[in-house]
GUDO-257351 format. One record per residue (C-alpha): residue number from 1; x, y, z; residue in one letter. Coordinates in steps of 0.05 Angstrom, whole numbers, plus 32768, in hexadecimal, padded with zeros to 4 digits. Each point is the difference from the previous one (the first is absolute). Last residue first. Layout:
N
+-----+------+------+------+--------+
| num |    x |    y |    z | residu |
+-----+------+------+------+--------+
| NUM |    X |    Y |    Z |      A |
...
+-----+------+------+------+--------+
END
This chain:
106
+-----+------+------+------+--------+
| num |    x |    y |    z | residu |
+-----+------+------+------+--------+
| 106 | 7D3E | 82D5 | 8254 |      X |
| 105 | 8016 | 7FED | 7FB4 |      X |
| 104 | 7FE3 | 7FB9 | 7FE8 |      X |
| 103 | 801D | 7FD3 | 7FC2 |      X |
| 102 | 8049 | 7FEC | 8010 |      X |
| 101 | 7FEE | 8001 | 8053 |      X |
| 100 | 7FC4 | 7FE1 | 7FFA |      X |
|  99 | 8008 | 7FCB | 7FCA |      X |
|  98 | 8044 | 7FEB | 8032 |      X |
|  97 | 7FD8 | 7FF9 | 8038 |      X |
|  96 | 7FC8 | 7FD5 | 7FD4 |      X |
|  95 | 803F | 7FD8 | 7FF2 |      X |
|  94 | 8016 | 7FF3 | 804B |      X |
|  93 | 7FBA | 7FF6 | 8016 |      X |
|  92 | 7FF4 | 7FCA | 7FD9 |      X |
|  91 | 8043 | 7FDD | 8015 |      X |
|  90 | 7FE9 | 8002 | 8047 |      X |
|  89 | 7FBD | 7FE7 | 7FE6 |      X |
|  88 | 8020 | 7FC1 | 7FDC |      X |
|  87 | 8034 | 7FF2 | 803D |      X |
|  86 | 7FC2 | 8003 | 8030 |      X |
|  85 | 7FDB | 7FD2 | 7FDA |      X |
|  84 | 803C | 7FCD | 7FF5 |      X |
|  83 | 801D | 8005 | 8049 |      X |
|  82 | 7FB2 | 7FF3 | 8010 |      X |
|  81 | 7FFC | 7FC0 | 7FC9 |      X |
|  80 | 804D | 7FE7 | 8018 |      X |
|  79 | 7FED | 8006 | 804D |      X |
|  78 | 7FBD | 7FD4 | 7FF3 |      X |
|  77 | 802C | 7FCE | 7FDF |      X |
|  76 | 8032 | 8003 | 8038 |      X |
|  75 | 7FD2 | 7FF4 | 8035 |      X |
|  74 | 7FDA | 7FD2 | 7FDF |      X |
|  73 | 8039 | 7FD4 | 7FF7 |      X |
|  72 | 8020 | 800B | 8048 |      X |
|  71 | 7FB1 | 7FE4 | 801D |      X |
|  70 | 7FE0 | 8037 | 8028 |      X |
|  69 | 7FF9 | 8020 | 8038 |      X |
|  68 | 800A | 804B | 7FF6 |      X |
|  67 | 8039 | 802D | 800D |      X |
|  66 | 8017 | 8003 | 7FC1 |      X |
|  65 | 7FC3 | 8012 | 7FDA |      X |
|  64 | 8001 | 8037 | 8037 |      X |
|  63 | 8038 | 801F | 7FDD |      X |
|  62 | 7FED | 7FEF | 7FBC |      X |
|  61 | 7FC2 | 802C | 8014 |      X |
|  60 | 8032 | 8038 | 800A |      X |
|  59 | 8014 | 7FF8 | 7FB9 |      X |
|  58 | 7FC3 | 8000 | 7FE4 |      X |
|  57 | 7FE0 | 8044 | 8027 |      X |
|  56 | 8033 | 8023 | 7FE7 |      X |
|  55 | 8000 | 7FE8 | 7FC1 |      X |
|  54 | 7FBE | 8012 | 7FF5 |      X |
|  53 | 8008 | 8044 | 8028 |      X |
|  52 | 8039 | 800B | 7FCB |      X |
|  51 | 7FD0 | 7FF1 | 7FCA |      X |
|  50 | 7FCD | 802F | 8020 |      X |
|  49 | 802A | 803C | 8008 |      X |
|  48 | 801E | 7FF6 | 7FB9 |      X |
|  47 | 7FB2 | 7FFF | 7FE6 |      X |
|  46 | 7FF8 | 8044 | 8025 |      X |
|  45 | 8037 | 8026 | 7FD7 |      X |
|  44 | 7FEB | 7FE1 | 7FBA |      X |
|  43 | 7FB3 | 8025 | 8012 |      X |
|  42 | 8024 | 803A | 8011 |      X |
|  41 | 8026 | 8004 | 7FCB |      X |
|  40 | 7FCA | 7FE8 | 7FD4 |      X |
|  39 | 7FD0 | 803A | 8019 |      X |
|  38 | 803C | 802E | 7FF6 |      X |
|  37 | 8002 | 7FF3 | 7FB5 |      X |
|  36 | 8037 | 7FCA | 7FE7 |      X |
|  35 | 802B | 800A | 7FCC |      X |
|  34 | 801F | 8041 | 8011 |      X |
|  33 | 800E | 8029 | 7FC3 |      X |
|  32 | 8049 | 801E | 7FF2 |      X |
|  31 | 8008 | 7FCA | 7FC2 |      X |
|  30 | 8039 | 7FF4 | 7FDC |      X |
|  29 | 8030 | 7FE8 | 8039 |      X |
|  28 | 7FE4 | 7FBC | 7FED |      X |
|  27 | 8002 | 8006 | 7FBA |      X |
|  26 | 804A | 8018 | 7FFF |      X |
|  25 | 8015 | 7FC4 | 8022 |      X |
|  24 | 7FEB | 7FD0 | 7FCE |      X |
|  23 | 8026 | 801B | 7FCA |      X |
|  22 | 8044 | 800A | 8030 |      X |
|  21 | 7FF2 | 7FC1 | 8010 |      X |
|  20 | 7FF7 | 7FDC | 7FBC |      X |
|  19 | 804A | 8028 | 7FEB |      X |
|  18 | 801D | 7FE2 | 8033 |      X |
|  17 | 7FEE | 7FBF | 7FF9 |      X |
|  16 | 8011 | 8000 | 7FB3 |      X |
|  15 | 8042 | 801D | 8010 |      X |
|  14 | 8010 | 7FC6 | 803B |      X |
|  13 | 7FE9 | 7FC9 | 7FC8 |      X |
|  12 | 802E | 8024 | 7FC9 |      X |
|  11 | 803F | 8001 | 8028 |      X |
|  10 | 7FF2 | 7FB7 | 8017 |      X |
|   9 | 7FFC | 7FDE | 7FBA |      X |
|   8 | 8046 | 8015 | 7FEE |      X |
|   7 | 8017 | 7FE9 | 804F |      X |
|   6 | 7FED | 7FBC | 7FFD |      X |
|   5 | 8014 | 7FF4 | 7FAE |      X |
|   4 | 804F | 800A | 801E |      X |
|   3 | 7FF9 | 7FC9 | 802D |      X |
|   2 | 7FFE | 7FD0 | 7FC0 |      X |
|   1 | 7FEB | 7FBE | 8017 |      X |
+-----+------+------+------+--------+
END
């Protein structure tokens, strides 16, 4: 194998990468508008509150799940579907957090 070939094709790759960037980062600077209205904002900003009371609420009741009497199986299978849930809404929150803080001026 020619190690030469490697770095001809490279060049061009890393200036067609650029050159899609630069494109692509000139439409999102385009605009000055806010996406979302202030009903949405608000609306966006009470849906975080309730996904992190979700998970919240989830990962304290993988506390008790602990504490219960119960076979090791169940235990651990009922931990895995609340350390799932409260993983899921914990993430939820986390993107509509980042919606609100791209898309919503205070």
């Amino acid at each position: 194998m020619d190690a030469w070939k490697y770095f001809e094709i490279r060049p061009m790759r890393s200036i067609l990468l650029i050159a899609i960037l630069s494109c692509s980062a000139s439409f999102v600077f385009a605009s000055n508008h806010d996406l979302l209205d202030a009903e949405a904002c608000k609306e966006t900003k009470e849906g975080i509150g309730y996904f992190l009371g979700v998970a919240d609420y989830l990962f304290k009741e993988t506390e008790k799940n602990n504490q219960k009497m119960q076979s090791e199986k169940e235990r651990k299978a009922n931990e895995e579907d609340l350390l799932t849930g409260a993983i899921a809404f914990s993430q939820l929150a986390a993107n509509y957090s980042t919606v609100y803080e791209v898309w919503c001026k205070d």
